[in-house]
C-alpha positions as a Markdown table, in Angstrom:
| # | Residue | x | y | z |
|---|---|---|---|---|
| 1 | Unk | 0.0 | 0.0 | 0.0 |
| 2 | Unk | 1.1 | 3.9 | -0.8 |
| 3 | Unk | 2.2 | 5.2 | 2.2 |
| 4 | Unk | -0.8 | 7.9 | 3.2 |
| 5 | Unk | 1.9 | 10.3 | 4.2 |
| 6 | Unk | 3.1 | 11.2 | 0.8 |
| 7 | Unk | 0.4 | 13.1 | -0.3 |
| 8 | Unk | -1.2 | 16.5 | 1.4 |
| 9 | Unk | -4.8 | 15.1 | 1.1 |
| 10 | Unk | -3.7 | 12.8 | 4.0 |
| 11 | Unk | -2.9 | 16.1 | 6.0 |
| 12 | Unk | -6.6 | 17.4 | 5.4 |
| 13 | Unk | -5.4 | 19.5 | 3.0 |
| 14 | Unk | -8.6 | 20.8 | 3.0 |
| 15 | Unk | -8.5 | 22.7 | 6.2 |
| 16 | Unk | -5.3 | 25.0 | 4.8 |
| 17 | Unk | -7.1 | 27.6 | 3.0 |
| 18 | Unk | -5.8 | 31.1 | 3.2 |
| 19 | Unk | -9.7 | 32.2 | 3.7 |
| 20 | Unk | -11.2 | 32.4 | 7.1 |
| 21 | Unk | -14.3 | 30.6 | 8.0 |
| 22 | Unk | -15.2 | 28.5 | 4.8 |
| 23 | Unk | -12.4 | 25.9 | 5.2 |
| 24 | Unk | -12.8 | 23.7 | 2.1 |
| 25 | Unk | -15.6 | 22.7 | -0.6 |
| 26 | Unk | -15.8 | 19.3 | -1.6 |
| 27 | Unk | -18.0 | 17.5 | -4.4 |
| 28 | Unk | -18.9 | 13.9 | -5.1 |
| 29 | Unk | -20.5 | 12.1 | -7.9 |
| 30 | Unk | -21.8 | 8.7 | -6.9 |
| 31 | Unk | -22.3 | 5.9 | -9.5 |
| 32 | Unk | -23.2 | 2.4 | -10.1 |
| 33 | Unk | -22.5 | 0.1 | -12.5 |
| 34 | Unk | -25.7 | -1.8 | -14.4 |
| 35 | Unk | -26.4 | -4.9 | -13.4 |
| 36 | Unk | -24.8 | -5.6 | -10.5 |
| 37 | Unk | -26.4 | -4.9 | -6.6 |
| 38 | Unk | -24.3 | -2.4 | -4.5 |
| 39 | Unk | -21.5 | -3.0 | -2.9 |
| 40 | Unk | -23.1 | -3.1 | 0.8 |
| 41 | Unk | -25.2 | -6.1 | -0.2 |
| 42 | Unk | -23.3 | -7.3 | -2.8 |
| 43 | Unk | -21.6 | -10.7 | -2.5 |
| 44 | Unk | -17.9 | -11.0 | -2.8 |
| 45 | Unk | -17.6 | -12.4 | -6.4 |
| 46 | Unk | -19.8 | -9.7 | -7.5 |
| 47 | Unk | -17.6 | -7.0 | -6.2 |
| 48 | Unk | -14.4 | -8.2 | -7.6 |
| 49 | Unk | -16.3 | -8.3 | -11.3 |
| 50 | Unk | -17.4 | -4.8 | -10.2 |
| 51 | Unk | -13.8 | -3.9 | -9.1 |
| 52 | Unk | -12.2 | -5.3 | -12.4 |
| 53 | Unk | -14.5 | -3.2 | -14.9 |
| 54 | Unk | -13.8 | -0.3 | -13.0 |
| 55 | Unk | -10.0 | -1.2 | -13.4 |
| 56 | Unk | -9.7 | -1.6 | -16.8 |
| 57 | Unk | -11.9 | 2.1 | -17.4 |
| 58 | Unk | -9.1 | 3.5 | -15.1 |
| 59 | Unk | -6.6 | 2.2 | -17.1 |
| 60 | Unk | -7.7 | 3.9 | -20.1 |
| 61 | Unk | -7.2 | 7.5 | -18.8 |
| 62 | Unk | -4.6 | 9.0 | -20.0 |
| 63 | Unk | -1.2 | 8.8 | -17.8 |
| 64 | Unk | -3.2 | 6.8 | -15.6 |
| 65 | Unk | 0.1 | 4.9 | -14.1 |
| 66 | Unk | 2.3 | 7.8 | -13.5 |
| 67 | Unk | -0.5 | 9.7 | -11.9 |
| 68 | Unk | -2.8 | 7.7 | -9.5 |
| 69 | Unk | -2.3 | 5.9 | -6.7 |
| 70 | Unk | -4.0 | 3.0 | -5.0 |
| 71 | Unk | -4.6 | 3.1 | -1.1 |
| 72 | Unk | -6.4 | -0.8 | -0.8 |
| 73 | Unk | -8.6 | -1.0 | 2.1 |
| 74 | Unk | -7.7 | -4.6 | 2.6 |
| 75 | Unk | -4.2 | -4.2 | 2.6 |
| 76 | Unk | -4.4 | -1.0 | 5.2 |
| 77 | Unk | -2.7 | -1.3 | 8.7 |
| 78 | Unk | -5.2 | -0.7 | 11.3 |
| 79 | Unk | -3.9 | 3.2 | 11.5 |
| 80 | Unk | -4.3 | 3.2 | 7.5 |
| 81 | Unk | -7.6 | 2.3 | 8.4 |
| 82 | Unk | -8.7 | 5.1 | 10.6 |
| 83 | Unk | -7.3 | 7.7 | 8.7 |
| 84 | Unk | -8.6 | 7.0 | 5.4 |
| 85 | Unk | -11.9 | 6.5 | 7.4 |
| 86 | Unk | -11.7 | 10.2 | 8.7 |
| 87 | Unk | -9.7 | 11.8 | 5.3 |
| 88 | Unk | -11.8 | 9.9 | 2.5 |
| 89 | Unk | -14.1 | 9.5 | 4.4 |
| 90 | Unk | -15.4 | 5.9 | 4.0 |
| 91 | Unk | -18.4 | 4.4 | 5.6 |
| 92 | Unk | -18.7 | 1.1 | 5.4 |
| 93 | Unk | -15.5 | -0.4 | 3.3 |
| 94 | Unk | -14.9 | -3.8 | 2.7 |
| 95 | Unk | -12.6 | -6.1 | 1.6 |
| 96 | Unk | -12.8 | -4.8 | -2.3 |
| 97 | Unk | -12.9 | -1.4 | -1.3 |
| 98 | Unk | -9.5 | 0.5 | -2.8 |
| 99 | Unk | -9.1 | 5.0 | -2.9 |
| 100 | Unk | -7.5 | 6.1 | -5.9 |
| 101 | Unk | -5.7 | 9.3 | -5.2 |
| 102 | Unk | -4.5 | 11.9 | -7.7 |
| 103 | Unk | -1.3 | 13.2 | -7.5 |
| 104 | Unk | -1.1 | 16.6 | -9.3 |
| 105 | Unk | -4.8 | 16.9 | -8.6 |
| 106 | Unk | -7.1 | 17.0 | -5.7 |
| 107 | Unk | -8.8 | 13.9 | -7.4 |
| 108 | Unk | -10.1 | 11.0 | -5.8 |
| 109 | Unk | -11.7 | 7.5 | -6.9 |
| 110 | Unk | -13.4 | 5.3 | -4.3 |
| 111 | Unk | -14.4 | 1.9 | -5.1 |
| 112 | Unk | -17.4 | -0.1 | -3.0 |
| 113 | Unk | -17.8 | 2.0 | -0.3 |
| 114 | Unk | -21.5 | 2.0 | 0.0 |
| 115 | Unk | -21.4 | 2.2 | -3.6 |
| 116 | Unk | -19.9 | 1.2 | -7.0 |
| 117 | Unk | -18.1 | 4.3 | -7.6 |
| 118 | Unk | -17.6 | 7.8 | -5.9 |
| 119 | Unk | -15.8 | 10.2 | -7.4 |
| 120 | Unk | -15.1 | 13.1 | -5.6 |
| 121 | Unk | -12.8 | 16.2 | -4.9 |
| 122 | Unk | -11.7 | 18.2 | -2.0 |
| 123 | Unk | -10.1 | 21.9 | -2.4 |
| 124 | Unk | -9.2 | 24.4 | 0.4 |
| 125 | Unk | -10.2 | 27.3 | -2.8 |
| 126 | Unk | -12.5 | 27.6 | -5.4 |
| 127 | Unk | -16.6 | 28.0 | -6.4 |
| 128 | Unk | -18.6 | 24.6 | -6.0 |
| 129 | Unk | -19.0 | 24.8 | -9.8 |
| 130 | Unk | -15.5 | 24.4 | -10.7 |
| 131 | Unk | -14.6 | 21.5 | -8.3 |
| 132 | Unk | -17.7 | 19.4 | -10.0 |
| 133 | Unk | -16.4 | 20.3 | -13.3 |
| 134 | Unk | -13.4 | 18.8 | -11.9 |
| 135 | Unk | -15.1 | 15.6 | -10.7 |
| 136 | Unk | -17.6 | 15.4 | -13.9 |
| 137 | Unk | -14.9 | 15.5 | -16.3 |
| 138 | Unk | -13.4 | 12.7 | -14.7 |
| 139 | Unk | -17.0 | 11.2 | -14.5 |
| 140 | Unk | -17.5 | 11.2 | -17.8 |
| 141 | Unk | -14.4 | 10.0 | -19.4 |
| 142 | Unk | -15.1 | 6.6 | -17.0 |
| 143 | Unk | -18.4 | 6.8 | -18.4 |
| 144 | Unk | -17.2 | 6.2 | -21.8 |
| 145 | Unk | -16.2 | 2.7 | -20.5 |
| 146 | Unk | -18.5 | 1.7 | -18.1 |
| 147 | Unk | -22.4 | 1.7 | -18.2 |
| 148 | Unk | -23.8 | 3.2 | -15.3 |
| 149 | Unk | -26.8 | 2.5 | -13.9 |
| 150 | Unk | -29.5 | 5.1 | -14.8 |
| 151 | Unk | -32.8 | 5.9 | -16.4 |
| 152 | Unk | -34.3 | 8.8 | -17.7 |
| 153 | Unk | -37.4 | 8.8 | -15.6 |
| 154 | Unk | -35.6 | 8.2 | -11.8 |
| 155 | Unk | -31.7 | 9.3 | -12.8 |
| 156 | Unk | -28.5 | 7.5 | -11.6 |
| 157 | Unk | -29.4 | 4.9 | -8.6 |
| 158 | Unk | -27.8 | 4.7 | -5.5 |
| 159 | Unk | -27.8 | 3.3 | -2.1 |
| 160 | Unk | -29.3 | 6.4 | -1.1 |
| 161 | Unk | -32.6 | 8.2 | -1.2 |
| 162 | Unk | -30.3 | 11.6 | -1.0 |
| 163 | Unk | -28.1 | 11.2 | -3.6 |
| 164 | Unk | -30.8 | 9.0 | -6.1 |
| 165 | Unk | -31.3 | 10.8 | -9.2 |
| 166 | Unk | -28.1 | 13.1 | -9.6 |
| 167 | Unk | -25.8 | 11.1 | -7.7 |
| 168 | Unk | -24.7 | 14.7 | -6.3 |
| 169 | Unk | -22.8 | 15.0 | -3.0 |
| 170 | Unk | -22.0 | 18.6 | -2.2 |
| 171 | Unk | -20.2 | 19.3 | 1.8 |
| 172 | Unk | -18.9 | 22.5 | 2.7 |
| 173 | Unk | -16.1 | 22.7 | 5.8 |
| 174 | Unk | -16.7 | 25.5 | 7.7 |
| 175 | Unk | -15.2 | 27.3 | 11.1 |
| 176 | Unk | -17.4 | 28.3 | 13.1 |
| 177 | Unk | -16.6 | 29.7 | 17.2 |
| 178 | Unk | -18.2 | 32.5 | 17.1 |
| 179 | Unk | -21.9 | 31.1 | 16.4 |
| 180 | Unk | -20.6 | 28.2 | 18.6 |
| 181 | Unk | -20.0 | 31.2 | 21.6 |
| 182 | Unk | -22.9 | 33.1 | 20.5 |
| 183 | Unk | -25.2 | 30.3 | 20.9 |
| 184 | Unk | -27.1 | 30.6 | 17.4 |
| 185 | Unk | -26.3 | 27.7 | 15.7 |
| 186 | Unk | -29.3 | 25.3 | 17.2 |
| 187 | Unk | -31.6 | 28.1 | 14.6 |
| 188 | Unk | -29.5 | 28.0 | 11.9 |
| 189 | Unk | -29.6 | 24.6 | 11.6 |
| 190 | Unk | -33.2 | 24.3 | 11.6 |
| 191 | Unk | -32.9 | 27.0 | 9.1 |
| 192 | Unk | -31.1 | 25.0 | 6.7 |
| 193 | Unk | -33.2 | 22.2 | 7.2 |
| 194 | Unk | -36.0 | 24.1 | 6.0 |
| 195 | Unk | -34.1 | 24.8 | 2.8 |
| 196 | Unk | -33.3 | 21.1 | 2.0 |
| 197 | Unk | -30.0 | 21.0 | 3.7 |
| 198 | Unk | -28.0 | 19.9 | 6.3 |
| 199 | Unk | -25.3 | 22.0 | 8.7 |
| 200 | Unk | -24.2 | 19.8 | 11.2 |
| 201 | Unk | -20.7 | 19.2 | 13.4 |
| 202 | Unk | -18.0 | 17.6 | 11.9 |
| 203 | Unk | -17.5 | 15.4 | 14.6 |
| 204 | Unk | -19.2 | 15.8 | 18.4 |
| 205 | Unk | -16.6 | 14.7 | 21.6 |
| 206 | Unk | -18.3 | 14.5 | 25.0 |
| 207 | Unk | -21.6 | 16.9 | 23.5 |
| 208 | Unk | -19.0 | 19.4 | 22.1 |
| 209 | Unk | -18.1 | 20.6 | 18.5 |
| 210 | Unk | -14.6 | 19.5 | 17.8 |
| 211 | Unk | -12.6 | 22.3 | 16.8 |
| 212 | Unk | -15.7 | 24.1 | 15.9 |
| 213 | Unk | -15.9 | 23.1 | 12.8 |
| 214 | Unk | -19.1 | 22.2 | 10.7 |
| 215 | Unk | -20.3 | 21.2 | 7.2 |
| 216 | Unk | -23.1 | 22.0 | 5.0 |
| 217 | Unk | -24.3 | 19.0 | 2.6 |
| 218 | Unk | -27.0 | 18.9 | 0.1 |
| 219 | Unk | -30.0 | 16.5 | 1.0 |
| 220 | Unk | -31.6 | 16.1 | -2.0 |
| 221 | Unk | -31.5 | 15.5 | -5.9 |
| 222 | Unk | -34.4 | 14.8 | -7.2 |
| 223 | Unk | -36.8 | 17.8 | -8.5 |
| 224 | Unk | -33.7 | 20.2 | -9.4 |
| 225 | Unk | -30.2 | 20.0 | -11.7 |
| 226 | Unk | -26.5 | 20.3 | -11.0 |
| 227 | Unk | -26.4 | 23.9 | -11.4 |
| 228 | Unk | -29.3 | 25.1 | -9.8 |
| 229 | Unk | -28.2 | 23.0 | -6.3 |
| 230 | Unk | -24.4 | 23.8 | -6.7 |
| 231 | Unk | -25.5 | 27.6 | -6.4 |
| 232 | Unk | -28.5 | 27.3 | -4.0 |
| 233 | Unk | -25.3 | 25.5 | -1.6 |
| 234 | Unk | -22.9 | 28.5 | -2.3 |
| 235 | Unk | -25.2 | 31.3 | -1.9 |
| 236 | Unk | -26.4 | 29.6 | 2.0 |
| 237 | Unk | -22.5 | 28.9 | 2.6 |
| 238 | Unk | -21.5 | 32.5 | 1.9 |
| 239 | Unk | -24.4 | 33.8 | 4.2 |
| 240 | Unk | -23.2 | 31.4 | 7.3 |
| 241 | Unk | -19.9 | 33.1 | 6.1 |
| 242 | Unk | -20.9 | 36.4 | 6.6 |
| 243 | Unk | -23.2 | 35.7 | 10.0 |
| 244 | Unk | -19.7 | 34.4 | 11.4 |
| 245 | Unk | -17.9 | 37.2 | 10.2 |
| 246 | Unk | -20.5 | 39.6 | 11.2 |
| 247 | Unk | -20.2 | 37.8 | 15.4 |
| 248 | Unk | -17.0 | 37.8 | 15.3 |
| 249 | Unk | -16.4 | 41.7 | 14.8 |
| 250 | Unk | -19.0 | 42.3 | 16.9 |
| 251 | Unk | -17.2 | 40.6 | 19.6 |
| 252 | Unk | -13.9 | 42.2 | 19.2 |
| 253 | Unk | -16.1 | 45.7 | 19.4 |
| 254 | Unk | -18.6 | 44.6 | 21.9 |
| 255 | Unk | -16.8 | 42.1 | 23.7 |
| 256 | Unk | -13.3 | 42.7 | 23.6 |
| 257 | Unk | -12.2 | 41.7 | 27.4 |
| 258 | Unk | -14.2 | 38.0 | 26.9 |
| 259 | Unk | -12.2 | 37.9 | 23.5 |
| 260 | Unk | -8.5 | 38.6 | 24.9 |
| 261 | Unk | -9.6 | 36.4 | 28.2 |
| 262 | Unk | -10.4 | 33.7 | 26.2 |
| 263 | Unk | -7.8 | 33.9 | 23.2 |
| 264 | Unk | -5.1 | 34.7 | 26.1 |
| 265 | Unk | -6.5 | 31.2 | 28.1 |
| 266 | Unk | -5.8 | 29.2 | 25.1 |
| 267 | Unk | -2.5 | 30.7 | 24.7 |
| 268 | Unk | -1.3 | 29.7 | 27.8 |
| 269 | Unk | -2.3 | 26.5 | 28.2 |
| 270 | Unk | -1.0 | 25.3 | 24.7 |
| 271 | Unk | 2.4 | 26.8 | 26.1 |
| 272 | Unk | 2.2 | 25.1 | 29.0 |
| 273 | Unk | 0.8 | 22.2 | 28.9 |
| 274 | Unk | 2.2 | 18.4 | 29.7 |
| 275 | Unk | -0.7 | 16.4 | 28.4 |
| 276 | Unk | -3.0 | 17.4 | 25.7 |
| 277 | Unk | -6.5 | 15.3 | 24.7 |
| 278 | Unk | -7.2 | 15.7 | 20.9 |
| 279 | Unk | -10.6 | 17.5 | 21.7 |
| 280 | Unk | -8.7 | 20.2 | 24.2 |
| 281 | Unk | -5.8 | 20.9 | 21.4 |
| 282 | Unk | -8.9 | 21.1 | 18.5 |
| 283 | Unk | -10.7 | 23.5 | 20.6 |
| 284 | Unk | -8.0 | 25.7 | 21.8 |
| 285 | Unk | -6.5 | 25.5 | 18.4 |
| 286 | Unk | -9.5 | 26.5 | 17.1 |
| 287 | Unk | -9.7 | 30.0 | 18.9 |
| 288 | Unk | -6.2 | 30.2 | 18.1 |
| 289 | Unk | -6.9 | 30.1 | 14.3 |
| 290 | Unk | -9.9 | 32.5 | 15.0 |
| 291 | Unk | -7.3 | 35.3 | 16.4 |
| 292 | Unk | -5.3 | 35.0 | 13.9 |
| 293 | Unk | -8.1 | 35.7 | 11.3 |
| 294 | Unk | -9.7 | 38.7 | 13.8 |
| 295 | Unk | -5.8 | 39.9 | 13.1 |
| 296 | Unk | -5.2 | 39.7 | 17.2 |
| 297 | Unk | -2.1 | 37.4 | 15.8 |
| 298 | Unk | 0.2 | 37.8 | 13.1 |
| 299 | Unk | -1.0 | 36.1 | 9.8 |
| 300 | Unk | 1.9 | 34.6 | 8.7 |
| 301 | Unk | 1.4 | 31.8 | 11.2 |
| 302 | Unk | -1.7 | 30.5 | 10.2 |
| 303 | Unk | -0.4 | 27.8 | 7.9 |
| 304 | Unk | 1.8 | 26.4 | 10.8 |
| 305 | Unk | -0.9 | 26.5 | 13.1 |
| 306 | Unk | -3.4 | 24.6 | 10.5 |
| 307 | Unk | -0.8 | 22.0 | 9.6 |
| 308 | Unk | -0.5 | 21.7 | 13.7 |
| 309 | Unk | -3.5 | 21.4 | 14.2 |
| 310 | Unk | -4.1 | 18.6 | 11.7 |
| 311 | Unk | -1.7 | 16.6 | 12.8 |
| 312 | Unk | -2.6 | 16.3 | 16.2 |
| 313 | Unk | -5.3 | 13.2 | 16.2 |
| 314 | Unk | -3.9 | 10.0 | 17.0 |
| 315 | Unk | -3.2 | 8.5 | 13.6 |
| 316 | Unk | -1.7 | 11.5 | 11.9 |
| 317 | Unk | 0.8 | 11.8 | 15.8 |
| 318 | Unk | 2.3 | 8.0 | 14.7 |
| 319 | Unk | 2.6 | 9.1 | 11.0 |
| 320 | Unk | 4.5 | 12.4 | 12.2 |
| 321 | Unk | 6.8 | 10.5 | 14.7 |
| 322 | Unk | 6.9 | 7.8 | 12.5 |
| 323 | Unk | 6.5 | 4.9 | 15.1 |
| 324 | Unk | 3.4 | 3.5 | 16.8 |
| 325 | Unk | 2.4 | 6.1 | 20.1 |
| 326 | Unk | 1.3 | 3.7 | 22.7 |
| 327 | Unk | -1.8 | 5.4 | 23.8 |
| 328 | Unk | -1.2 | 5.8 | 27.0 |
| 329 | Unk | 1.7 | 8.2 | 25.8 |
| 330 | Unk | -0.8 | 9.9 | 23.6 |
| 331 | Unk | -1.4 | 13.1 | 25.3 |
| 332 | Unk | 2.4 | 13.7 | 26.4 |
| 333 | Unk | 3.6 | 13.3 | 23.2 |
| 334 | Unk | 0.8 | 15.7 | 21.4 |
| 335 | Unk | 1.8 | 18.2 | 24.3 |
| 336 | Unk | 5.1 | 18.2 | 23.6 |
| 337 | Unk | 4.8 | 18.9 | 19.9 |
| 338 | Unk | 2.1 | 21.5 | 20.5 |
| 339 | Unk | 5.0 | 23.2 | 22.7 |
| 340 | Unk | 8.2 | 23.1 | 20.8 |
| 341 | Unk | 6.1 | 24.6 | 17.3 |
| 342 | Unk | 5.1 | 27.6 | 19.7 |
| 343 | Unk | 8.1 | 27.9 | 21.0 |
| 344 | Unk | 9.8 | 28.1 | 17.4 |
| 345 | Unk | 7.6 | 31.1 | 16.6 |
| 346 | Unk | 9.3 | 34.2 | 17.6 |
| 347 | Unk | 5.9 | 36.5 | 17.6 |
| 348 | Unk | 5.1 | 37.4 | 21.0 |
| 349 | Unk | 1.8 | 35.7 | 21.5 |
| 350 | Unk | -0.2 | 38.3 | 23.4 |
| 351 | Unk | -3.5 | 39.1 | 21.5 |
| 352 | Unk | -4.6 | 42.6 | 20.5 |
| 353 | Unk | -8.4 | 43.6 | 20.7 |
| 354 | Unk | -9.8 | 47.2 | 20.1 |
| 355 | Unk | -11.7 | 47.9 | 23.2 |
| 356 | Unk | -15.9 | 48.9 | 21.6 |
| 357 | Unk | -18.1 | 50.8 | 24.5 |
C-alpha cells in the first residue's frame, strides 16, 4: 500500500485555506454500474467483477500509471484504516474497497464504499461549480467505458434516497466559534433544514463541536439540476460566512475583554501544557486560528498552526513521529509537539483587541 503520508490530502489538505471561516468545498458524484447490486449487499464475487471493470476504465485514462495511486482498504494497517476513514471519508468499506488518489490533482476514486463508484474532490479554494467540473470531467471519461446504472425517468441509482437521481454530493467545511460562543447555531440549523439542507458538526466529543468546525451537505437531488443546487449550496455557505464574520467583529467591538480572556486562556495553556486530549488541542486550536483571522495574531502563522493542528489526532501523531504512540503516551507526546512549534515562533503571542463601548 502507498504510504498515506506522501500526499497532502492525507494532512486534510482541505483545512489550509488562506480564507477564514469556509475551510474547504468538496463535491462527489456517486455511480453504479448496471447490473450488478451495491456493494453493501453485494456478495464478494460480484464485487471483484465490479472492481475489475472499474480497473480496466481506469486504465484507459490518460497517464493513468504515473498519476494515481491505489490506497487498498484490505491491505491498510489498522492506523491506514482510521485515517482513510476520517480523510476519505469511508463508511462502510470492505474487503474490495480500494481509494485512488490523484497526484497533481485534488482527485479522488473510491471503489465499494457504499457504492460502485464515488468520485469526488476536495479543495481548500474555489466556487462549488468548478470542483464538479473537476469531478464530472473525470466522470464522464469513465463513463465512456463503463455503463452506469441510470434511467431517464428516476436518474443514476444509489444506495441512497439523497443522492438518487443526480448522484450529487456537495459538503462545505466550515469554522465556526463564534456562532458556537454566541449560541445561534441550534436556529441556523433548523434554518437550513428548512431549505433542504444539512449544517451539522464535523464530529461531536463528550456533546461538544470539535474544533468548531461544521459542514453543509445537500439533502436532496431529485426535483432540481447540478447547477441550480451547486449555487443554492454556495449562496447559504456565503451567508453562514458572513453571520460568522458579522459575530465575530462584533465581539472584538462589543466584547473585547471575553475575546483577549479567552484567546489569552488558550495561549497559555498550549504553552504550557504536559498532556493534551485531541478534543482540548482542536478546541484551543481553534480559537487560536480564529485570532489569527480577527488579526489579534500575526497572519503569517496560520499555515503552521493549521498544519499543527491537523496533525494532532492520534493517527496523523504516529505518521508524524513515525512509530506507533502507545496510547497511554498519547497526550504527552501531542503536548510536547504543541509546545516546541510555539516555542519556534518568535511573535510574541499576546493578542490585541480594540476595546468597543
Amino acid at each position: 500500500m502507498a504510504s498515506l503520508s506522501i500526499h497532502p490530502l492525507w494532512l486534510h489538505q482541505a483545512r489550509l485555506s488562506s480564507r477564514p471561516v469556509r475551510l474547504s468545498q468538496s463535491v462527489a458524484l456517486i455511480r453504479n454500474l448496471k447490473g450488478f447490486p451495491f456493494s453493501t449487499q453485494a456478495p464478494t464475487q460480484s464485487r471483484k467483477e465490479v472492481a475489475n471493470q472499474v480497473l480496466q476504465a481506469l486504465q484507459r485514462l490518460p497517464n493513468f500509471q504515473e498519476e494515481w495511486i491505489a490506497c487498498p482498504w484490505g491491505n491498510a494497517s489498522h492506523a491506514e484504516r482510521a485515517l482513510l476513514k476520517t480523510t476519505v471519508p469511508l463508511v462502510q468499506p470492505c474487503d474490495e474497497t480500494v481509494v485512488w488518489y490523484h497526484q497533481k490533482s485534488f482527485l479522488q476514486i473510491i471503489t465499494h464504499d457504499e457504492d460502485h463508484l464515488r468520485l469526488q474532490s476536495t479543495k481548500p479554494s474555489g466556487t462549488l461549480k468548478a470542483v464538479w467540473q473537476s469531478v464530472n470531467a473525470l466522470e464522464e471519461a469513465l463513463g465512456m467505458q463503463l455503463t452506469y446504472a441510470f434511467t431517464p425517468q428516476q436518474g443514476y441509482f444509489t444506495s441512497s434516497l439523497e443522492t438518487l437521481g443526480m448522484g450529487l454530493q456537495i459538503r462545505v467545511l466550515l469554522h465556526l466559534p463564534a456562532l458556537c460562543f454566541d449560541q445561534q447555531l441550534p436556529a441556523l440549523i433548523q434554518a437550513a433544514s428548512e431549505m433542504d439542507l444539512q449544517l451539522g458538526p464535523l464530529q461531536v466529543v463528550n456533546d461538544k463541536v470539535l474544533g468548531h468546525l461544521f459542514y453543509l451537505s445537500n439533502r436532496v437531488n431529485l426535483g432540481t439540476n447540478e447547477k441550480t443546487l451547486l449555487t443554492h449550496v454556495e449562496n447559504i455557505t456565503e451567508q453562514l460566512v458572513a453571520e460568522e464574520l458579522r459575530v465575530r467583529k462584533e465581539m472584538l467591538t462589543q466584547h473585547a475583554t471575553f475575546l483577549q480572556d479567552t484567546v489569552g486562556r488558550a495561549i497559555g495553556l498550549l504553552k504550557n501544557c504536559y498532556e493534551l486530549s485531541f478534543e482540548e488541542a482542536s478546541n484551543l486550536l481553534s480559537i487560536f486560528l480564529m485570532a489569527i483571522d480577527n488579526g489579534m495574531l500575526p497572519k503569517q502563522q496560520r499555515s503552521a498552526l493549521t498544519l499543527l493542528w491537523n496533525s494532532l489526532s492520534r493517527e496523523n501523531l504516529s505518521e508524524l513521529c513515525k512509530k506507533n504512540i502507545p496510547l497511554s503516551e498519547e497526550s504527552r507526546m501531542r503536548a510536547q509537539i504543541v509546545k516546541a512549534t510555539l516555542a519556534q515562533w518568535t511573535a510574541a503571542f499576546q493578542p490585541k483587541v480594540s476595546h468597543g463601548s
